[in-house]
C-alpha positions, 0 to 999 in steps of 0.5 A: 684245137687246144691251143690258145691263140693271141692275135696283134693288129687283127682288124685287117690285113693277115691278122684278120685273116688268121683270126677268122680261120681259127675261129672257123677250125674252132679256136680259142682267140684272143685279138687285139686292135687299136679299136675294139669297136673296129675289131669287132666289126671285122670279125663279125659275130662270133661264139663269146667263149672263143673269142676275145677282143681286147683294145690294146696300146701295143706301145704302152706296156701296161695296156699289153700286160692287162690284155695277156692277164685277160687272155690267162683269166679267160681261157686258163692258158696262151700258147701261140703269139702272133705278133701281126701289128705293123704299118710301113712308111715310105720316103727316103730318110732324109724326108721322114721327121723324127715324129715319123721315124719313132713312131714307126719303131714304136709300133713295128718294134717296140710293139712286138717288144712290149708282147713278148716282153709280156707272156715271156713269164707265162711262157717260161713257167710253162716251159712251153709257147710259141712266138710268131713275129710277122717281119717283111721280105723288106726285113731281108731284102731293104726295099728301095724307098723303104729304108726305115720301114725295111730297118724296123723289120729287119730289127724283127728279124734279128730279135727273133732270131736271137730269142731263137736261141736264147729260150729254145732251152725254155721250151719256147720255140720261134719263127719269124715270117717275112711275107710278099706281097699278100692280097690285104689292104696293105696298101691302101690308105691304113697301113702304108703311109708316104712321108710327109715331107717330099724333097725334089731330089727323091722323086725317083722313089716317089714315083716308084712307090706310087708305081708299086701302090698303082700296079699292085693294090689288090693285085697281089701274089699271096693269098691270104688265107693260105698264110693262115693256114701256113701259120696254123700249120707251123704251131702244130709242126714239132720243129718249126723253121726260126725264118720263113718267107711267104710268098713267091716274091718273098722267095725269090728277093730273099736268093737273090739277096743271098746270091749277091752277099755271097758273091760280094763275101768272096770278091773281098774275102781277101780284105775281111782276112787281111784285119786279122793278126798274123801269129 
């Protein structure tokens, strides 16, 4: 119970449902939340010395590295960073403004850029920490209808990924999680947004979407306080995974992936060969 966890978008959704379950085991937990008013509303009233609640702009750099300083002068130390704040938007590109694209990258990627960026420092002066970066089972497996939602979680993948390898020589271990379908409010009105723009053509993934919205909102697979578990389970395991599905769904889009690739690599094996000189 000695590790110091900080928690991005824990007002809803897995955050929240991690952030209580480390309150619960006793914890030390520092959350943060476009609103800390919001925040605090969720979590509900908890112990002072556990918790922390910080009201961060993950897109402001400046806000991320105020809310880790707060997080070291509080409780002396970070080891576990759940980089948990996403949103997913939906349409087909050519309907999605620029405004919409950006602000989608802004959040999902870049906000994750800004966290790590930031304890990085401390991380590598303790030769120890763990990061933890919520993606999708759509930064596997690009949905239909989600081309831009799937690329900025797809961008969550290979960054972790890569810092896998590139500060495992740190001490620094990392895990990307790509989640199914979780039983949160996910689907509702704050954290999937259609884009504004609707082009005729594209109707049949308007109708799919609001298909998947309609059968599906409340109705989900996963549970969320089992991923919470999961995740607490991974900061004490000695050699954690670099990528992990949750869920059956997540699962089973992710072989099925693999099974296609594998037999589209085999069927132009012989194409890839061909580019390379023949010494």
């Amino acid at each position: 119970m000695d590790k110091i966890w900080y928690i991005t978008g824990a007002s809803k959704g897995l955050g929240l449902a991690l952030v209580n379950k480390l309150l619960e085991k006793g914890y030390k937990v520092a959350a943060t939340s476009r609103s800390r008013s919001a925040l605090e509303k969720a979590v509900g009233s908890r112990n002072e010395e556990n918790f922390l609640s910080l009201e961060v702009d993950l897109t402001n750099p400046s806000s991320v590295a105020a809310s880790i300083k707060a997080t070291y002068d509080k409780f002396g130390k970070l080891d576990v960073v759940v980089n948990n704040a996403g949103y997913g938007i939906g349409g087909a590109l050519e309907e999605l403004s620029d405004n919409e694209i950006e602000q989608s990258f802004d959040v999902n990627l870049y906000g994750t850029i800004n966290v790590i960026k930031g304890v990085l420092p401390y991380f590598r002066k303790a030769k120890a920490g763990y990061l933890m970066n919520i993606s999708s089972m759509f930064g596997f497996y690009s949905g239909y209808g989600w081309s831009v939602y799937s690329s900025t979680k797809f961008a969550v993948t290979g960054l972790s990924e890569g810092l896998a390898r590139d500060l495992a020589p740190l001490g620094i271990k990392v895990t990307t999680i790509a989640p199914g379908g979780f039983r949160t409010n996910f689907l509702g009105d704050s954290a999937v947004f259609p884009s504004a723009n609707i082009i005729d053509d594209y109707n049949g993934i308007h109708k799919a979407q609001e298909e998947i919205i309609a059968t599906l909102a409340g109705k989900q697979p996963g549970n969320p306080e089992k991923a919470a578990e999961v995740m607490i389970m991974l900061a004490d395991h000695p050699n954690p995974p670099v990528h992990l599905c949750l869920g059956s769904d997540s699962y089973h889009l992710a072989k099925d992936k693999i099974k296609t690739f594998d037999t589209e690599l085999e069927e132009w094996k012989e194409i890839s060969f061909s580019t390379d000189f023949k010494d």
